[in-house]
N, C-alpha and C positions, 0 to 999 in steps of 0.2 A: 306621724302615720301609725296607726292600731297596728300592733302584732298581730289581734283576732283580724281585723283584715288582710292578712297577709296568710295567716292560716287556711281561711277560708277560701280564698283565690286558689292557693296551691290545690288543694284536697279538690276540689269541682274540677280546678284541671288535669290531673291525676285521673281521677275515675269517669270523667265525661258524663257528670251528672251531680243535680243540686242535692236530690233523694239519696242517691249515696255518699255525699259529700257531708251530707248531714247527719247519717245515720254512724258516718267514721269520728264524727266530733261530738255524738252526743246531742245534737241541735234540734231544733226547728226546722225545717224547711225555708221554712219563711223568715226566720233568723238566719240563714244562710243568705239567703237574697237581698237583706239588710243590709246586710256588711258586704254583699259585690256593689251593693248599688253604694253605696257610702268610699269606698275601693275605686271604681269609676268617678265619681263625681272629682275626690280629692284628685286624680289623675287627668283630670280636664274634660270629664265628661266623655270621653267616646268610648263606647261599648268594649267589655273586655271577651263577651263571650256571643255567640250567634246562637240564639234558641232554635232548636230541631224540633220535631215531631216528636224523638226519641233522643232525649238527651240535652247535652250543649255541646258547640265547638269556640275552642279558643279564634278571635278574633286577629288580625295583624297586631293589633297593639296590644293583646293578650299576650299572643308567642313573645312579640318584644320584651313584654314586663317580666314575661316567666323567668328567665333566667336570674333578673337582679332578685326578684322577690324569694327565686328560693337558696340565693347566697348571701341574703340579709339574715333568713332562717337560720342558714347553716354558722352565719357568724353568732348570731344571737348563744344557739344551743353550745356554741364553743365557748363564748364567754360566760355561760351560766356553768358550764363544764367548769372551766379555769376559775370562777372565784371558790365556787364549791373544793375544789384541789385545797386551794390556798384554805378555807377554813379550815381544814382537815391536816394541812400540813404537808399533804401529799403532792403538793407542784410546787410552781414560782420559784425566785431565787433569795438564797438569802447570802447579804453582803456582811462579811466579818473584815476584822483585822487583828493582830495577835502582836504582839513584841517579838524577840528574835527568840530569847530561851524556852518561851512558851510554846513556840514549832519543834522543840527536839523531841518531846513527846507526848505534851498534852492535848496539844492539840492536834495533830495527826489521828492518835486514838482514839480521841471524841468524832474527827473525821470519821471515820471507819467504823465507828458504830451508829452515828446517824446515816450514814448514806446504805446500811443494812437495812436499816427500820424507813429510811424516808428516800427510794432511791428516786423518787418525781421531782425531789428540789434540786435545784441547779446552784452551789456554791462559789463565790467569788472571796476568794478570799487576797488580804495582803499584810505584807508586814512593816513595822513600825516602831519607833518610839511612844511611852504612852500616851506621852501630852500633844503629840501633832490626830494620834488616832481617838481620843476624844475630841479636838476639833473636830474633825471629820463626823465622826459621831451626830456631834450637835448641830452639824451643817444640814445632817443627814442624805451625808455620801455614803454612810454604813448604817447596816442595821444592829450591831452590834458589836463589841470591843474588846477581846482580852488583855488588861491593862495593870500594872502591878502598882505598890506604893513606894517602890526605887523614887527617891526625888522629895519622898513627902508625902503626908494625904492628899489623896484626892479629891476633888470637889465634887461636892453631891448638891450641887443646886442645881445644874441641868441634867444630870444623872442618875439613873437607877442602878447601885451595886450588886452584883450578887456575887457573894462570897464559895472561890473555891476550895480557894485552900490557903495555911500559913506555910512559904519555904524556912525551911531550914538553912542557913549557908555552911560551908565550907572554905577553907582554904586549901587550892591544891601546888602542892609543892614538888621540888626533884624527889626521884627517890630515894638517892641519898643525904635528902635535907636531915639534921639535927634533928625536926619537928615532927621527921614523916612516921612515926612509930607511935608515937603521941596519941592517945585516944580524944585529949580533947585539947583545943589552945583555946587563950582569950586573945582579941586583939592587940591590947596593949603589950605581948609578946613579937610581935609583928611590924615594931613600929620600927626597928631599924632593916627591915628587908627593902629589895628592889621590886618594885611591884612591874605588872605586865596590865594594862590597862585600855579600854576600848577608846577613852576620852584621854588629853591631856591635863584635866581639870576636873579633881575626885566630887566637887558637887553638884547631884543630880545621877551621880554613877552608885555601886554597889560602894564603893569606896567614901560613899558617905559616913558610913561606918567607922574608918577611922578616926574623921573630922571630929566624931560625935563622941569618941574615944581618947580627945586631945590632944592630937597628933596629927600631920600631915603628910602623906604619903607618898616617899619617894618615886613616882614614877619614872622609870626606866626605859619602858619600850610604851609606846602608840599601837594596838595591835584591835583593827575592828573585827576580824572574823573570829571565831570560834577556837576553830579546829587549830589556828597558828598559833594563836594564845599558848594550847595546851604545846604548842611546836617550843615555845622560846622556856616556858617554864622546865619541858624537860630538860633544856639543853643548859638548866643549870643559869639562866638569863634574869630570872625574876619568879614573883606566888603571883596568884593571883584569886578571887576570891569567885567563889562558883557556888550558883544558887543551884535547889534543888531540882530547878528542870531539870537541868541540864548535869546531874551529879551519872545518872546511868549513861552517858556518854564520853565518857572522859577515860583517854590511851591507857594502855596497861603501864606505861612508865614512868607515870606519874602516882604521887599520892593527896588522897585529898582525907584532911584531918576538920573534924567539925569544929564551929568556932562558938561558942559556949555561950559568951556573953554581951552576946549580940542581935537584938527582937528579929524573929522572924518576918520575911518581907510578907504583904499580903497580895494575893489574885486575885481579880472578880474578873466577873464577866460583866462591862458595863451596855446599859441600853439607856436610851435617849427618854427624860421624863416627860410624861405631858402628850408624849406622841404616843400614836399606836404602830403596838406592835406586830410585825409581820407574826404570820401564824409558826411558821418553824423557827422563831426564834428560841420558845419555851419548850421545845424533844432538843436542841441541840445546847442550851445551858443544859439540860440536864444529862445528857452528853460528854459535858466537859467535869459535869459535877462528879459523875462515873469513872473518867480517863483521872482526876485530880486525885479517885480514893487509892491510884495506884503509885502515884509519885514518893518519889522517894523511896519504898518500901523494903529493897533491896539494893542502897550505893554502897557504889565499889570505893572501901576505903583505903586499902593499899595496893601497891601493884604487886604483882605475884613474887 
């Protein structure tokens, strides 16, 4: 069914006439009566409107029709609304997901400055391991990934990287470790400590690093969250090895000494190849590209 029929139904019944119905569209007259009579016919032929002396009046099957015809309009002008958003950036939702040390403050950051610049998008965000959040990715349960190369490169055959940043790591130890005074260690200084670890099993972890160093890494405690990590290292239990996210949040009673000779991990933001991408994808990578120039810039290397 014509949109222009449905225009012109509305407008005739609004002002109770085809001459001014026509003259609000720009029309013909006669091009207005075109399109009721085409309007009618597609509707089973029975009159939408009663011709008067002076004027038209809507018919019973007129007043019936009115209301859907002019909430067809009003969805129409909404979805013409809403994709225009979305070209612009300024609606819609866009689906992220992030690793865990990349919420301590890269990604928050980049949060709060796109929802400055773009407060119409609706964010869903969750967190992850890299390798489960590029399934996802690729499934296209997200529209986007922050993912690091803890584990290994990553595959770029269904993916588009974009690079944020190289971390740095460290090692952060008690305060009164040996080491903690130390400007810089190598790993293979490290190879007889008790480590504090998110996994029981260093590959695929940061603790790749030592493997790759020829050495295997006594794990001592099992410890997933963050913040108890830093709990068992102070209490003198184990090091453990802490990437740049996450280096500006780390207690004052600990210390954390860089570890020299060992490649920086890398971050991108990945998006799925081949598909299209949502429109807020490319203000919030460059979002995170702005939150990633601040990482690191100022960690706390010893405790007070």
């Amino acid at each position: 069914m014509s949109t222009v029929w449905l225009r012109a139904f509305t407008e005739v019944a609004r002002h109770g006439s085809f001459t001014v119905a026509a003259r609000r569209l720009g029309w013909t007259q006669s091009a207005v009566s075109r399109q009721i009579a085409s309007l009618e016919a597609a509707l089973g032929g029975a009159p939408l409107f009663d011709r008067l002396p002076r004027g038209v009046r809507l018919t019973a099957h007129g007043r019936a029709a009115l209301p859907y015809t002019e909430a067809a309009l009003d969805q129409l002008t909404r979805m013409r609304r809403e994709l225009t958003d979305l070209d612009g950036a300024a609606g819609g939702l866009l689906r992220f997901g992030a690793f865990a040390t990349a919420d301590a403050a890269l990604v928050p950051r980049a949060i709060a400055a796109f929802r400055a610049r773009h407060p119409g998008v609706a964010l869903a965000r969750e967190e992850g391991f890299t390798r489960p959040l590029l399934g996802r990715l690729l499934e296209g349960d997200l529209d986007l990934a922050v993912v690091s190369t803890t584990g290994g490169p990553l595959p770029e055959d269904g993916c588009e990287l974009h690079h944020l940043l190289d971390e740095k790591l460290y090692v952060a130890v008690p305060a009164d470790h040996p080491l903690a005074d130390e400007p810089r260690v190598g790993m293979r200084q490290l190879a007889d400590e008790d480590w504090v670890s998110g996994s029981p099993e260093p590959a695929g972890t940061l603790l790749d690093a030592a493997l790759r160093h020829g050495f295997r890494p006594r794990i001592a405690h099992v410890v997933g969250e963050w913040t108890a990590k830093q709990g068992y290292v102070a209490a003198g239990l184990g090091v453990t090895l802490v990437p740049a996210l996450a280096a500006q949040g780390v207690r004052p009673d600990i210390a954390l000494v860089p570890v020299t000779d060992e490649g920086a991990r890398a971050v991108y933001a990945a998006t799925a190849r081949g598909r299209a991408r949502v429109p807020s994808a490319e203000p919030f990578i460059a979002a995170l590209r702005e939150s990633a120039r601040l990482v690191d810039r100022h960690p706390k290397h010893r405790p007070p």
